[in-house]
LOBA-918200 format. One record per residue: residue in three letters; residue number from 1; x, y, z of N, C-alpha, C in turn. Coordinates in nm, 4 decimals, always signed. Example, Ala and Ser with C-alpha at 12.3 -4.5 7.8 and 13.67 -1.06 7.14 Angstrom:
% LOBA-918200
 type seq     n_xx     n_yy     n_zz    ca_xx    ca_yy    ca_zz     c_xx     c_yy     c_zz
  ALA   1  +1.3190  -0.5690  +0.7800  +1.2300  -0.4500  +0.7800  +1.3200  -0.3300  +0.7800
  SER   2  +1.2850  -0.2250  +0.7080  +1.3670  -0.1060  +0.7140  +1.2900  +0.0030  +0.7870
***
This chain:
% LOBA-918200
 type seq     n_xx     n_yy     n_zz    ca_xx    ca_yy    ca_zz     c_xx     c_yy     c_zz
  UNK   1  +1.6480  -5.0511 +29.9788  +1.5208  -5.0325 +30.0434  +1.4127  -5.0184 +29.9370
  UNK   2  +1.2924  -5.1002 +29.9580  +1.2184  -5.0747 +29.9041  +1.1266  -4.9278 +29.9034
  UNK   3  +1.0295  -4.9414 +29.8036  +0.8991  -4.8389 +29.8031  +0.7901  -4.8984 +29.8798
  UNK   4  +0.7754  -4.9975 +29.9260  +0.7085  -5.0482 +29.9958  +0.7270  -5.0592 +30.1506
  UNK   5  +0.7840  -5.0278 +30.1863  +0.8494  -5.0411 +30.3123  +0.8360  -4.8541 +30.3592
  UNK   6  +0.8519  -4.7220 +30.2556  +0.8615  -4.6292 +30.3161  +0.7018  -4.5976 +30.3570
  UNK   7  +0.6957  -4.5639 +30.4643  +0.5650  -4.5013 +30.5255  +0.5243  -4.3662 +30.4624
  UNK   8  +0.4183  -4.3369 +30.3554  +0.3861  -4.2008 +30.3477  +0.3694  -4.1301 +30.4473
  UNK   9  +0.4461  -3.9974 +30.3806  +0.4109  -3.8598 +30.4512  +0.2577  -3.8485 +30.5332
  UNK  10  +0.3033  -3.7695 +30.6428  +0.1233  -3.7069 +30.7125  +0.0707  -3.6504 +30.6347
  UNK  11  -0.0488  -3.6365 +30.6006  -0.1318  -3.5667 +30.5910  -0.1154  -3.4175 +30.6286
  UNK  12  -0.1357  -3.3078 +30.5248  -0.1361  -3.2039 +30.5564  -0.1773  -3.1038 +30.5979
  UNK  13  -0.2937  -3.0840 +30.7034  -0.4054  -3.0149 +30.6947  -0.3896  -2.8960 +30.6450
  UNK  14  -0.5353  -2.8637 +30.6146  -0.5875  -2.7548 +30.5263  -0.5331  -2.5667 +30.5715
  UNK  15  -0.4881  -2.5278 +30.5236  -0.5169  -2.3678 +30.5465  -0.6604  -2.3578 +30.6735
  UNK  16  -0.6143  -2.2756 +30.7577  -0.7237  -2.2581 +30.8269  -0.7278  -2.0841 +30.7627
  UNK  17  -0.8930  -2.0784 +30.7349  -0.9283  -1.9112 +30.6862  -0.8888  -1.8373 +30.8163
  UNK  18  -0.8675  -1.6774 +30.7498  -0.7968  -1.6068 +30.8139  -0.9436  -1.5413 +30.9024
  UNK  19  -1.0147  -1.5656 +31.0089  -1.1415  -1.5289 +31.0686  -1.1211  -1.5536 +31.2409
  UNK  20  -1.1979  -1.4856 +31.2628  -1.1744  -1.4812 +31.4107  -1.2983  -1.5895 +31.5049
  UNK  21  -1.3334  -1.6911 +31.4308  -1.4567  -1.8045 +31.4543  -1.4237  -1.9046 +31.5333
  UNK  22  -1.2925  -1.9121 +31.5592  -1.2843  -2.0204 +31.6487  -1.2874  -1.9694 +31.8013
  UNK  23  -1.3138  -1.9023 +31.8319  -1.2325  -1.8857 +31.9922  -1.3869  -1.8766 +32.1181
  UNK  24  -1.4047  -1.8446 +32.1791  -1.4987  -1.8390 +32.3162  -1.5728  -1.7197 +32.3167
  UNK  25  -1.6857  -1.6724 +32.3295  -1.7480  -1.5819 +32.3695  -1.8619  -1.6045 +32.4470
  UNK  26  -1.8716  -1.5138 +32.5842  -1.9569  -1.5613 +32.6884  -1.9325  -1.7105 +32.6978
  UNK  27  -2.0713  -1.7892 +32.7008  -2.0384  -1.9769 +32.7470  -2.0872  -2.0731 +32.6324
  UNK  28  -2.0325  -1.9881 +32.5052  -2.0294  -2.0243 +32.3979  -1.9456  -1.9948 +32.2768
  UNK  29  -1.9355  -2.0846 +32.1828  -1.8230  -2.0616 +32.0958  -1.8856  -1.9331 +31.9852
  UNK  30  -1.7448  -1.8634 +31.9125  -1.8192  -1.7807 +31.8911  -1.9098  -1.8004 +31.7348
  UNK  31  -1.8839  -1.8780 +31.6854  -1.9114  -1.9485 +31.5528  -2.0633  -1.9421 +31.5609
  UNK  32  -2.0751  -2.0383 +31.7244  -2.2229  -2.0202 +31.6944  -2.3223  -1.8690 +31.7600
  UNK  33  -2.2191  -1.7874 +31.8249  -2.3035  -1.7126 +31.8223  -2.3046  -1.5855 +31.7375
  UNK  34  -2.2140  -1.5910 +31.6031  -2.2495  -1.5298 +31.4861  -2.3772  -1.5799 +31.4193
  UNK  35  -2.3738  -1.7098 +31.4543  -2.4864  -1.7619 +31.3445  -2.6073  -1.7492 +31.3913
  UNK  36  -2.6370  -1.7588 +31.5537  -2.7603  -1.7083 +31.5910  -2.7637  -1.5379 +31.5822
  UNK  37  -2.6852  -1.4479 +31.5387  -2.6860  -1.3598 +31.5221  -2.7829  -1.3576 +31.4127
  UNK  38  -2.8315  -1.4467 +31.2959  -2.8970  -1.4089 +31.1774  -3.0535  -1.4198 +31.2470
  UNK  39  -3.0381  -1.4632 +31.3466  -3.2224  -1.4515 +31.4200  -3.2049  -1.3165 +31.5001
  UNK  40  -3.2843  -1.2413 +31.4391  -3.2699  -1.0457 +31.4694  -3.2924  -1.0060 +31.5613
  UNK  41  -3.4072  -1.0600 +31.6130  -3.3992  -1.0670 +31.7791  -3.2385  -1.0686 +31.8534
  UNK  42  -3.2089  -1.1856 +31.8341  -3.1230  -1.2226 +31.9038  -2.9729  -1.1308 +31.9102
  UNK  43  -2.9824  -1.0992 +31.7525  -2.8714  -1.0067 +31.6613  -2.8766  -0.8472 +31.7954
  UNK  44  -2.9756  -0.8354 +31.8016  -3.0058  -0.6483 +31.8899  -2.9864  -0.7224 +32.0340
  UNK  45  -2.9711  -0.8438 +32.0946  -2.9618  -0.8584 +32.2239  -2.7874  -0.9036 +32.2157
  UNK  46  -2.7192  -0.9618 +32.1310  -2.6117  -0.9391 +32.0666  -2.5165  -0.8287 +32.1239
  UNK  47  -2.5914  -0.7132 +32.0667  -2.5821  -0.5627 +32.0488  -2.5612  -0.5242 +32.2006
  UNK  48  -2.6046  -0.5627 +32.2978  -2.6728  -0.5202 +32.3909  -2.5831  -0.6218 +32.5105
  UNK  49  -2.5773  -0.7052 +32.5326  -2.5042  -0.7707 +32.6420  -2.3725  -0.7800 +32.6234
  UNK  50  -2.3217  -0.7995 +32.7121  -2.1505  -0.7938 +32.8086  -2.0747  -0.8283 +32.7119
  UNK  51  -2.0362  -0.9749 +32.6786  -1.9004  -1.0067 +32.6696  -1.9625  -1.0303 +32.4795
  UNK  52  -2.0865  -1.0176 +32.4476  -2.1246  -1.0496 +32.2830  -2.1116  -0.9320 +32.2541
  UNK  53  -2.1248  -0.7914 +32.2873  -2.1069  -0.7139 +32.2207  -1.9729  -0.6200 +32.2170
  UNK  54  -1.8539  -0.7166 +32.2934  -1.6968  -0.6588 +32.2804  -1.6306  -0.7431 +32.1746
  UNK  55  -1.6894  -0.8789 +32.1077  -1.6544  -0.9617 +32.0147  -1.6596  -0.8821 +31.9329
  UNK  56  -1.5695  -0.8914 +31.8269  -1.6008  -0.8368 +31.6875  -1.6616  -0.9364 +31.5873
  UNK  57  -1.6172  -1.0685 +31.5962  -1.6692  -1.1596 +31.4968  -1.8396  -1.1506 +31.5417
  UNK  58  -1.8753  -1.1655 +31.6663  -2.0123  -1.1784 +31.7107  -2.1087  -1.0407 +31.6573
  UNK  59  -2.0334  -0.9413 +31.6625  -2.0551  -0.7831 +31.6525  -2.0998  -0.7633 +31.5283
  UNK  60  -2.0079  -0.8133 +31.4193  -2.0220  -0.8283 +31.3021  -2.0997  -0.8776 +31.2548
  UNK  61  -2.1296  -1.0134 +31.2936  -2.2749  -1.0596 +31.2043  -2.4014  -1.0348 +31.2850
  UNK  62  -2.3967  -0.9883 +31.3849  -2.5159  -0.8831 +31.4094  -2.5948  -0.7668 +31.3324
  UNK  63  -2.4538  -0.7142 +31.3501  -2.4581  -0.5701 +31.2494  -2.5006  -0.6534 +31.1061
  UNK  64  -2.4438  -0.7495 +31.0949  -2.4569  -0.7656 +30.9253  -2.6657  -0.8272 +30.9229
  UNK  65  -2.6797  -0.8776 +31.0221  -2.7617  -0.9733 +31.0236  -2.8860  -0.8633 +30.9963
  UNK  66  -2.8595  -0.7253 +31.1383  -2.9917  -0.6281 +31.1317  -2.9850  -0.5571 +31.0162
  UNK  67  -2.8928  -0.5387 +30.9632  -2.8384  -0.4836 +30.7870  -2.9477  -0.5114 +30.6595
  UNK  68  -2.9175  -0.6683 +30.7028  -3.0124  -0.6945 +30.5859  -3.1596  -0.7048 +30.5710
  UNK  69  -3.1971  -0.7183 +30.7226  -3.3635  -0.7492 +30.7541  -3.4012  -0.5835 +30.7334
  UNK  70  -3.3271  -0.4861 +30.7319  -3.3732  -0.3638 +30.7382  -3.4037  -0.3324 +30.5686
  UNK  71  -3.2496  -0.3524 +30.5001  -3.2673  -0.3580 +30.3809  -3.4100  -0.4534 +30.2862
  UNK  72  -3.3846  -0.5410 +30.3396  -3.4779  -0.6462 +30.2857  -3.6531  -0.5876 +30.3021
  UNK  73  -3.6757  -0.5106 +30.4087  -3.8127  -0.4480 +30.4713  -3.7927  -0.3632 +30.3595
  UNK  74  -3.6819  -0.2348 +30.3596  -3.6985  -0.1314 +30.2219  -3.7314  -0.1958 +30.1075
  UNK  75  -3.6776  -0.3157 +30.0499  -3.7150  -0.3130 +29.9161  -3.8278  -0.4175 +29.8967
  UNK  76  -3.8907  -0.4668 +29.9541  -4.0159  -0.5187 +30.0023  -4.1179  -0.3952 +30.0003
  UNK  77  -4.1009  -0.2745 +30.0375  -4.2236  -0.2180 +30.0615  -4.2182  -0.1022 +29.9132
  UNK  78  -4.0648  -0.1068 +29.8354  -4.0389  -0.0284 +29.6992  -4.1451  -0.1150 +29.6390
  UNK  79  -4.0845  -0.2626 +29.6052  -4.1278  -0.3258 +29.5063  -4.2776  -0.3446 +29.5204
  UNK  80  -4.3524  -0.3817 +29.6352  -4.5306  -0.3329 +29.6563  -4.5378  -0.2063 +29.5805
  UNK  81  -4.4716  -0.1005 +29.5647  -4.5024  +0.0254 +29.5579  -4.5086  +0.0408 +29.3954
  UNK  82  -4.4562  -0.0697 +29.3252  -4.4886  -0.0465 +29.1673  -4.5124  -0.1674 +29.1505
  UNK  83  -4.6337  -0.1023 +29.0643  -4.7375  -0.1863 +28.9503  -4.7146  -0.3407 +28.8803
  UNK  84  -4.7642  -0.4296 +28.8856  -4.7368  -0.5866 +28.8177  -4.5813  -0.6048 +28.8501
  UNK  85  -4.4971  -0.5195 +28.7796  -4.3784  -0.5886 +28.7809  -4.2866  -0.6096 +28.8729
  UNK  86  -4.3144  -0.5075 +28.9754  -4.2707  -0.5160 +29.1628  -4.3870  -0.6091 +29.2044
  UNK  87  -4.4805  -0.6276 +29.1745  -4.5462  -0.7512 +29.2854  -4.5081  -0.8566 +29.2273
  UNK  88  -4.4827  -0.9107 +29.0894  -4.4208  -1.0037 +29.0892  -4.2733  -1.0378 +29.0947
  UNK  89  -4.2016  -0.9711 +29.0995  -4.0646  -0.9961 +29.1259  -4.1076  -0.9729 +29.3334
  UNK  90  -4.1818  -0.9201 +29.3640  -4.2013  -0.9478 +29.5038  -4.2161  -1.1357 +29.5349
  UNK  91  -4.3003  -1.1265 +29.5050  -4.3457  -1.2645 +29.5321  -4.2305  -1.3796 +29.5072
  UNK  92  -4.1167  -1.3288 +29.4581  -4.0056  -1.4483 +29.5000  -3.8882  -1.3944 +29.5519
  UNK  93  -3.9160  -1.2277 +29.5979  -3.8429  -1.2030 +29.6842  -3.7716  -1.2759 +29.7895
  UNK  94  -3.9216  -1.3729 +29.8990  -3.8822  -1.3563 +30.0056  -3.7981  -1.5352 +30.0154
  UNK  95  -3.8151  -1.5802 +29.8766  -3.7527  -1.6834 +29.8580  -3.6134  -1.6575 +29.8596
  UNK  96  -3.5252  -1.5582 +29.7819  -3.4204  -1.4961 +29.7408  -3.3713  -1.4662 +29.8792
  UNK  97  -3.4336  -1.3455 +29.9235  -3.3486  -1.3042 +30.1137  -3.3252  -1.4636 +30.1643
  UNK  98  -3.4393  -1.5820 +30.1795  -3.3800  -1.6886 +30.2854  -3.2479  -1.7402 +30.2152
  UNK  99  -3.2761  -1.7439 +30.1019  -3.1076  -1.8349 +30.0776  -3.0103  -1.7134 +30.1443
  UNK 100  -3.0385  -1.5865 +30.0913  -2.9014  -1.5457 +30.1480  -2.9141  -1.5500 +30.2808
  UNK 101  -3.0406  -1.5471 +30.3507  -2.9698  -1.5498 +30.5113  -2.9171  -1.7094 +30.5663
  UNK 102  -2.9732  -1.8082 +30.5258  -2.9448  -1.9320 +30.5699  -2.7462  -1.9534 +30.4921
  UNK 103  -2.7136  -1.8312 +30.3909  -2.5896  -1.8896 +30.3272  -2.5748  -1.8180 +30.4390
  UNK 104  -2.5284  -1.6849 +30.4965  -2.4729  -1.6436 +30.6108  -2.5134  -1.6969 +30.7550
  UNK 105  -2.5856  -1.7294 +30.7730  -2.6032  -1.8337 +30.9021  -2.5441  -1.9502 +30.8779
  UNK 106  -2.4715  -2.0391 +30.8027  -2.4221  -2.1129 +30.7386  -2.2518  -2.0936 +30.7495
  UNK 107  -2.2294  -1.9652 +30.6834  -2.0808  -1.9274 +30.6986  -2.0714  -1.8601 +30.8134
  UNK 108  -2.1478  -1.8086 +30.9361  -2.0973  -1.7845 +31.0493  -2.1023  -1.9200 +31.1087
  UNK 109  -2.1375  -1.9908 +31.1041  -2.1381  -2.1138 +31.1589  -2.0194  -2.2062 +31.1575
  UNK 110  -1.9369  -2.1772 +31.0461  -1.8264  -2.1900 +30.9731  -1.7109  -2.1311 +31.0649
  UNK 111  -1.7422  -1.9915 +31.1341  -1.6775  -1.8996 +31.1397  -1.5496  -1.8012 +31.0669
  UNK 112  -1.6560  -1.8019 +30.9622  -1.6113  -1.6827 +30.8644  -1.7115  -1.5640 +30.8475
  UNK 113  -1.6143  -1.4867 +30.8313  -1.6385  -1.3145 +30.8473  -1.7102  -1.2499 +30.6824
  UNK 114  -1.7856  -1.3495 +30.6859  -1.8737  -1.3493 +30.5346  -1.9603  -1.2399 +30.4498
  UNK 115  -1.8797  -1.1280 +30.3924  -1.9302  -1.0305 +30.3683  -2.0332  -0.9929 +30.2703
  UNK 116  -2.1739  -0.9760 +30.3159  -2.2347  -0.9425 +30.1860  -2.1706  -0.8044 +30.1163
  UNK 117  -2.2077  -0.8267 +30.0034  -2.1787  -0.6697 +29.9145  -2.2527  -0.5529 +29.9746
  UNK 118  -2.1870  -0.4371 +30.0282  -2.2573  -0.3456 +30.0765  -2.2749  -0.3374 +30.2272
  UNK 119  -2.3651  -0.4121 +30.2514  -2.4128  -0.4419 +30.3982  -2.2798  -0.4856 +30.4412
  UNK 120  -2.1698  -0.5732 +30.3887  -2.0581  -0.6311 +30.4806  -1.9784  -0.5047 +30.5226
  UNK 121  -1.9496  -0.4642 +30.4295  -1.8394  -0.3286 +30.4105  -1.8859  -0.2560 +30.5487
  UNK 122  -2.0550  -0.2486 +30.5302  -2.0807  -0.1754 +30.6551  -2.0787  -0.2053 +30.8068
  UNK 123  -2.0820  -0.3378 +30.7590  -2.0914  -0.3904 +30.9036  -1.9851  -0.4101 +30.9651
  UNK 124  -1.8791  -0.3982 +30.8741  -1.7107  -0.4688 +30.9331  -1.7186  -0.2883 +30.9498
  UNK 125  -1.7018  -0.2078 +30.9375  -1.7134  -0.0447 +30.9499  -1.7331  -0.0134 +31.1319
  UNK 126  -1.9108  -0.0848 +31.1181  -1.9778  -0.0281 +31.2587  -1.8629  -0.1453 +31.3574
  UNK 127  -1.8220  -0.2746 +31.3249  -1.7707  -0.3730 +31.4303  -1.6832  -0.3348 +31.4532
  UNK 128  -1.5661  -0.2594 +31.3779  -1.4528  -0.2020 +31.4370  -1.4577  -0.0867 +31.4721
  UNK 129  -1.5485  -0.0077 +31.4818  -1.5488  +0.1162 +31.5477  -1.5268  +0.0684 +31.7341
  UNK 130  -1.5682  +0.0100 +31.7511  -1.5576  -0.0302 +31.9314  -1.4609  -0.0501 +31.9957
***
């Protein structure tokens, strides 16, 4: 028998990450409604209705989402608060927060359980308390 004649092996698919992003919440998947979780509004109504706020993946990037807009307001109003070198490291602040929120609106979208430093720890904390 030839080498030409044997049919390669299938294809192997990939590791699927260990996250809870694929499955249903309310009349939507929950992937995407981690990722509209990073619009804060939406993150506290999240918080607040039936079947989004017994999700943990959904729960989570809520919590993570109001985490950082809170954080992000504190050191926004530090860095105003000193002289030249906080207003200019301000002024590309608010460049800095969008990448990180569009990378986590991005990886919930993904549906991964995408932890910032700090804020994640906390937020996976408050999501499993329920």
């Amino acid at each position: 028998m030839s080498k030409a004649s044997q049919a390669p092996p299938p294809p192997v698919p990939p590791p699927k990450a260990a996250s809870s992003g694929t499955g249903k919440v309310g009349s939507m998947d929950e992937n995407v409604a981690g990722a509209l979780a990073y619009l804060v509004i939406i993150a506290i109504v999240w918080l607040v209705l039936e079947p989004y706020n017994k999700n943990r993946f959904v729960r989570f990037h809520a919590i993570q989402a109001i985490a950082l807009a809170v954080v992000s307001m504190g050191i926004s109003i530090v860095l105003g608060m000193i002289p030249i070198l906080g207003w200019i490291v301000l002024m590309f602040f608010p460049l800095v927060m969008f990448v990180v929120w569009v990378i986590c609106f991005v990886k919930a979208f993904q549906g991964e359980m995408f932890k910032l430093p700090i804020l994640g720890d906390f937020a996976e904390q408050q999501a499993n308390q329920k």
